[in-house]
N, C-alpha and C positions, 0 to 999 in steps of 0.2 A: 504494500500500500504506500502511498506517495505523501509526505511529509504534509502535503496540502490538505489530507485527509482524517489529520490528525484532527480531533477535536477535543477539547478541555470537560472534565466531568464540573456539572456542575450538582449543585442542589439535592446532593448525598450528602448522609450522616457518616461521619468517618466513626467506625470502633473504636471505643479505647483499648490499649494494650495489655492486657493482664500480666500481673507478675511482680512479686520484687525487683526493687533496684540491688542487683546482686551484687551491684559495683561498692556501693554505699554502704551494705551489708559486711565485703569483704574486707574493707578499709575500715568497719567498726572492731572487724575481728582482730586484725593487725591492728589497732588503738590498745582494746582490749587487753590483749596479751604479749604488747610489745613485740607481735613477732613482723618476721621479714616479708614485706605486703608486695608479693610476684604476681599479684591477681589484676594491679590496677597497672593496665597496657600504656604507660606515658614514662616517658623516659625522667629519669632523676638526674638528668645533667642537662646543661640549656642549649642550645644552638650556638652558631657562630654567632662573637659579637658584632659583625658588620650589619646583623641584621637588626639591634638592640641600638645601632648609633642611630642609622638610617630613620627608624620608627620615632630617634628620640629628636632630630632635628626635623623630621615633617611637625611633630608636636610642638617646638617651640617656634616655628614658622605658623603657627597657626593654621594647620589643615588638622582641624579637629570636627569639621562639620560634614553634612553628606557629601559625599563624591557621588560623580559617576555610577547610575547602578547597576552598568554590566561592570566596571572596574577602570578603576586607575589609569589611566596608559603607558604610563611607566611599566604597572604591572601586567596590563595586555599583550605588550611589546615584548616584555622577557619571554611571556609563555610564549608566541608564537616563533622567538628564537630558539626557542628548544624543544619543539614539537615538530610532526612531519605537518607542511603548509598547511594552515589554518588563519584565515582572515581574522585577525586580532578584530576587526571592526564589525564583522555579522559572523564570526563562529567560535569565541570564546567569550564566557561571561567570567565574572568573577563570583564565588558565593559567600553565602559564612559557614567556610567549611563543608568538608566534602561531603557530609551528610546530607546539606544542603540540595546539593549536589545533586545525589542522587534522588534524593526528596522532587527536586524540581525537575528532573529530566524524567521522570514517571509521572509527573503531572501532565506532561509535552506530550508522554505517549499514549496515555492510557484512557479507554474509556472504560461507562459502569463495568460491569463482568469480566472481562477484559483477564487472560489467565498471563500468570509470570514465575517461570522456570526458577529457582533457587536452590545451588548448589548447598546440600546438609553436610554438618552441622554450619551456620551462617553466621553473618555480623548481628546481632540481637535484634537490630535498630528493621532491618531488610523487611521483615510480613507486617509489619505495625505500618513503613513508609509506602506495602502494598497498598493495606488495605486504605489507607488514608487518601490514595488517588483513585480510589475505586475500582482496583484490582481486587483478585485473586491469587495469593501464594501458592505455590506448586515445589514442595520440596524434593530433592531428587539426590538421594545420599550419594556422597565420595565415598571409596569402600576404603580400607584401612589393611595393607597388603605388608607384612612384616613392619619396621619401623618407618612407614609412609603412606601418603593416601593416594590414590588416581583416580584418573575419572571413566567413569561406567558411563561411556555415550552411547551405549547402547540403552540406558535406561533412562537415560535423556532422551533418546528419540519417543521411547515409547509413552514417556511422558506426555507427548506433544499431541493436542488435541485442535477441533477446529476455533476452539476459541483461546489458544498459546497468541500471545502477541509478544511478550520483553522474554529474553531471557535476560537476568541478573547476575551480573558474574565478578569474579573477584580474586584476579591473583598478581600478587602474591597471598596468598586465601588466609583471611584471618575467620578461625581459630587455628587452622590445621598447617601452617605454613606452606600447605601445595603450592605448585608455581606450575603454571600448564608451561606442556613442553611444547613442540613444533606440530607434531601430529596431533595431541589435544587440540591446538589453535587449529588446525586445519577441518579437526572433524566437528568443532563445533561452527564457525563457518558456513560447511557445507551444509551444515543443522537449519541453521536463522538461513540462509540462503535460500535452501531446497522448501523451507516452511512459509518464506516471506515475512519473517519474525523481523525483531528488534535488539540489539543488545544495550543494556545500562553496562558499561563497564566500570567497576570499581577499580582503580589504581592505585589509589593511596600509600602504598608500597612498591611502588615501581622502582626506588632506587635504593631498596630493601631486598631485590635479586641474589641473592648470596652464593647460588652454587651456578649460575649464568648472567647470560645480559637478557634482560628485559625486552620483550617485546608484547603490545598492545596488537590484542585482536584488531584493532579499526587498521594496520597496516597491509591484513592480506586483502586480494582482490576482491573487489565488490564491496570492502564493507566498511569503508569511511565512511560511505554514504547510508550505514543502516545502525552506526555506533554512535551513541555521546557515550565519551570516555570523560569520568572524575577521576579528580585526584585532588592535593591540596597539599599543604608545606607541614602540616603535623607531625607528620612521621618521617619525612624526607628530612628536613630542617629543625626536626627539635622544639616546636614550637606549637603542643597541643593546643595551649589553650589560648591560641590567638586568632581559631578559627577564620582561617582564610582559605578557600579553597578554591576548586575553576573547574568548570566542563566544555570540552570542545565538543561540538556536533554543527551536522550540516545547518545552514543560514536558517532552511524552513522551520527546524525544529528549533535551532537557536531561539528564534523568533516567540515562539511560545513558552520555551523556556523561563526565559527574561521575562516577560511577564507575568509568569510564577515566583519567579525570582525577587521581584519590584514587590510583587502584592505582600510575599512571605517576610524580608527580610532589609529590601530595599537595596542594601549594599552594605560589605564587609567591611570592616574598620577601617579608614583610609591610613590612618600611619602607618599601621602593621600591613596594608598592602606595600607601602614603599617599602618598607624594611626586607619586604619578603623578596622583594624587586629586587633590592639592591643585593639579596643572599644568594638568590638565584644566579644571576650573572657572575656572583665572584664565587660560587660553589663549582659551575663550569667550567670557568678560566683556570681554575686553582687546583682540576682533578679531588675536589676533597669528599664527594661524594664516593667516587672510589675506597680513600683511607676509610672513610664513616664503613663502609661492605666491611671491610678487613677487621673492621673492631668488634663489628659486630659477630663474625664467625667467629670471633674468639670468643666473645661472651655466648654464643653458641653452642659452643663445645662444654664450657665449662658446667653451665648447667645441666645440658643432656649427660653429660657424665656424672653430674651427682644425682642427679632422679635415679639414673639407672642402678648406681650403687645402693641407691635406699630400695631398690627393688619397684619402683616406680613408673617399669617399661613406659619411656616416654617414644614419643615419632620424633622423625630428627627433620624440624624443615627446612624449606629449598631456599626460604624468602620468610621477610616478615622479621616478626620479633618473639614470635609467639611457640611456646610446643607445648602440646597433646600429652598428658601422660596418663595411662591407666593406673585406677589407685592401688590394685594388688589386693591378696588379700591380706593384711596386713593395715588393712583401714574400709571403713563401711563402702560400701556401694551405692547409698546415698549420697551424691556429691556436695551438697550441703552439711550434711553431716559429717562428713570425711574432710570438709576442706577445716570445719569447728575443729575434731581432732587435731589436723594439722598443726592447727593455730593453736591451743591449748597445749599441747603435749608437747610437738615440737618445737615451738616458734617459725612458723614458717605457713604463708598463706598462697593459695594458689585461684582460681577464679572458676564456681563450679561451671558446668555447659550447661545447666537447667536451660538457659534463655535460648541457646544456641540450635536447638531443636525443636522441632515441631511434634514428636513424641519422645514423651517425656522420660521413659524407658530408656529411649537411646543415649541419654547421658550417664545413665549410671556408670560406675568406674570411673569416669572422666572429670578431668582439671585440667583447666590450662595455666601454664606458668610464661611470665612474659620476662627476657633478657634482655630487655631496653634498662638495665641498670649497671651502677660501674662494678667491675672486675670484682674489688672487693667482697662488696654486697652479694653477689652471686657464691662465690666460694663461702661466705659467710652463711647463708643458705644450704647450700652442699653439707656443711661441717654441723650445723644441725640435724638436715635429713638421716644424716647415716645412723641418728640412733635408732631409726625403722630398720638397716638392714639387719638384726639380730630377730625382730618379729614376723619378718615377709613370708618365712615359710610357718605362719603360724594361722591358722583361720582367726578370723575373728568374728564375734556374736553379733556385735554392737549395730543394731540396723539394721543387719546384713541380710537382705533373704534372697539371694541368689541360688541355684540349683547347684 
């Protein structure tokens, strides 16, 4: 269908999202018990300071008021230097934040009923920003193959009914760190192509690639023109909570986007756009994007080593910051309940998958622990965990009703 055909839902009751805030939950636990809080995915050290000056002399020039609400042009200008061609001026907008993001390019595409593929377990935020534009979520689990996940496009196709319109997609894939490979991208592709679908691509770890380089679905054939790709400077640049994100998509969708965008949010902080402007270009020039990969693979290694020691079988990912670890027996299978242990007995918290799934079954055993934190803190972590390795081959009672 042709971007002209798109038309906006209106005059639907959006759902509310059921469920604890797990996040605010895990962070009371780690208050709580002083222990090490691996649950909450935000990095504990700042970005480059160029981007900290940049933000602070738009501030004292007085650009404190609205900009632009597709974005900056400072900051337009950078994204379209480091993306493949994308008209800074009808096909990137700026948001607050990638959620945004994604939030508004499902508003672009979707009408009422309207079905949308989502790779399980997913970003929490994903079936709540369906249904809110008046979709349908459609989960369709990664399968979990020794210490990794892939993708089952064979159960993605048969997912696909006549009313699939988005697929949702997201890698470097948070929770599971997957990172689609070359034939993943090509079969999913041939998926949205052969279907006449849509892709939302989530990117927000693009330069979070750790065991390759990066490449964005919207670059194979056919399908710039059926992608808006997000992303944003949080996870790239160190800079959660400054909420500044962007989506490229073709002009027509563009066009309804931004208008989603204006009504929602209007426009993202103008300082922290230039600051981001100004990170961006010297992140590029300066190969540091690079170094940032390298550090991370080390805080990579360090924790998948100590989960595993504690008996923990974690997955080891490709991308991202995030890993997977099953809890063993040796802690409940309620991951709530197992992440309380954690936190109480060992000092050490991890983020259960409750929200991550659409059945709620499927998170048992599961925690994710995120390595966006320094060197230290991570072994510090480790060196707690290990007092579970003397219990792992022990069952335990506690919650547990597993077979």
């Amino acid at each position: 269908m042709a971007s002209s055909d798109l038309l906006p839902v209106t005059g639907a009751v959006r759902p509310r999202s059921p469920g604890a805030d797990i996040y605010s939950h895990t962070d009371g636990l780690a208050a709580r018990y002083e222990a090490v809080n691996l649950g909450r995915g935000a990095p504990d050290f700042d970005g480059p300071p160029v981007l900290r000056r940049a933000a602070q002399r738009a501030m004292r020039s007085g650009l404190n008021q609205y900009g632009p609400s597709a974005g900056q042009p400072e900051l337009l200008r950078a994204l379209a230097a480091g993306a493949a061609p994308y008209d800074p001026a009808t096909e990137i907008t700026v948001t607050a934040g990638t959620t945004e993001a994604v939030a508004v390019a499902l508003e672009a595409l979707l009408c009422a009923g309207d079905e949308v593929l989502l790779l399980e377990p997913f970003y929490d935020s994903y079936p709540a920003l369906v249904r809110r534009a008046g979709g349908i979520p459609v989960p369709v689990p990664l399968v979990r193959q020794g210490d990794a996940y892939v993708l089952d496009s064979d159960a993605l196709k048969d997912a696909v009914t006549g009313r699939t319109r988005v697929l949702l997609f997201n890698s470097p894939h948070n929770p599971t760190g997957w990172t689609a490979s070359g034939a993943d991208l090509e079969a999913l592709a041939a998926l949205v192509l052969s279907h006449g679908l849509w892709v939302v691509s989530d990117e927000v770890y693009e330069e979070l690639a750790l065991d390759g380089p990066h490449r964005s679905i919207a670059t194979l054939p056919g399908m710039r023109e059926r992608t808006v790709v997000c992303s944003g400077a949080a996870k790239s640049l160190n800079v959660c909570g400054w909420r500044v994100g962007w989506a490229y998509a073709p002009a027509g969708v563009t066009a309804r986007l931004r208008e989603a965008h204006r009504v929602l949010s209007y426009c993202a902080p103008v300082p922290l756009q230039l600051g981001v402007a100004a990170g961006l270009d010297w992140a590029h020039r300066t190969g540091w994007f690079g170094q940032q990969r390298e550090h991370y693979r080390e805080r990579r290694d360090v924790l998948v080593a100590g989960l595993a020691a504690a008996g923990l079988r974690p997955s080891v990912p490709a991308g991202g910051f995030m890993v997977i670890a099953e809890t063993g027996p040796a802690l409940p299978a309620d991951p709530m309940a197992a992440n309380e242990v954690l936190a109480r007995e060992f000092g050490v918290t991890g983020l259960p998958l409750s929200g991550f799934h659409a059945r709620p079954g499927a998170a048992r055993g599961l925690l994710r622990f995120a390595f966006c934190k320094e060197t230290a803190v991570l072994a510090e972590a480790a060196r707690r965990l290990s007092a579970l390795a003397p219990a792992a081959g022990e069952e335990t009672t506690a919650d547990d009703d597993r077979p």
